[in-house]
C-alpha positions, 0 to 999 in steps of 0.5 A, spaced: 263 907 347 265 902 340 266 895 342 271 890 338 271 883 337 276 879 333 275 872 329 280 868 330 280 861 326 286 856 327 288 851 322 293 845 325 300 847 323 304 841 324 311 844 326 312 849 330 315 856 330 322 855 333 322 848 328 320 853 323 325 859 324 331 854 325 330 850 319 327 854 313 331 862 314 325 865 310 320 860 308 313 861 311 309 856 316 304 856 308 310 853 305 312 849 310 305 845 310 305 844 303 313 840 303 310 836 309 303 834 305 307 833 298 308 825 296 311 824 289 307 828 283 300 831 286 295 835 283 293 842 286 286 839 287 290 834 292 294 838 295 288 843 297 284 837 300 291 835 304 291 841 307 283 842 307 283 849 303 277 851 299 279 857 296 284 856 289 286 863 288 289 864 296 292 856 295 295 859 290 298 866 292 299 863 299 301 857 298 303 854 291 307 861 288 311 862 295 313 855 294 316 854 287 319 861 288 323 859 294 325 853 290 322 847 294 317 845 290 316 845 282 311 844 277 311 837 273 310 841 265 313 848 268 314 851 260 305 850 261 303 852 268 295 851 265 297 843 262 291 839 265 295 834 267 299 839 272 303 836 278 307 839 282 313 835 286 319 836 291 325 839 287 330 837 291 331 842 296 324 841 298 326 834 299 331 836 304 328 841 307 322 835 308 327 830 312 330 836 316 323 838 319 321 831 321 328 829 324 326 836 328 320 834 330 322 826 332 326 831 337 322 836 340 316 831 341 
């Protein structure tokens, strides 16, 4: 007889799945966190501890790449994405999508 187990670690999400699905069409909860933690320019590094993310290339394809492509955050130097002096910051659709979810968890709580 083979036995299974399953792993399942959990990271705090802040909004919930029906906030999310109402507010966003197809932006992931991953994008969602990052608007949520996003404050004027800040690097990846800052970014990565605001969400308490270790490993850079998931941070980047799961995070970073979904984000600028859903067009909701953008890099500070985007004709360089390597500048050292990289930020990134909420184009206006990530600022507006930002307010939309705080307004619809103000109503959920």
């Amino acid at each position: 007889m083979t036995k299974f187990f399953i792993t399942i670690i959990w990271r705090k999400v802040e909004v919930t799945g029906q906030v999310t699905g109402e507010l966003t069409g197809e932006a992931t909860v991953e994008v969602i966190r990052v608007v949520l933690v996003l404050v004027n320019e800040m690097t990846r590094v800052e970014i990565q501890k605001a969400l308490q993310l270790k490993h850079d290339d998931y941070f980047r394809t799961q995070y970073v790449l979904p984000a600028i492509e859903y067009g909701v955050i953008e890099m500070k130097y985007p004709n360089t994405p390597n500048h050292p002096k990289q930020k990134y910051r909420l184009t206006a659709k990530g600022i507006e999508l930002k307010k939309k979810i705080k307004k619809q968890t103000k109503k959920t709580k």
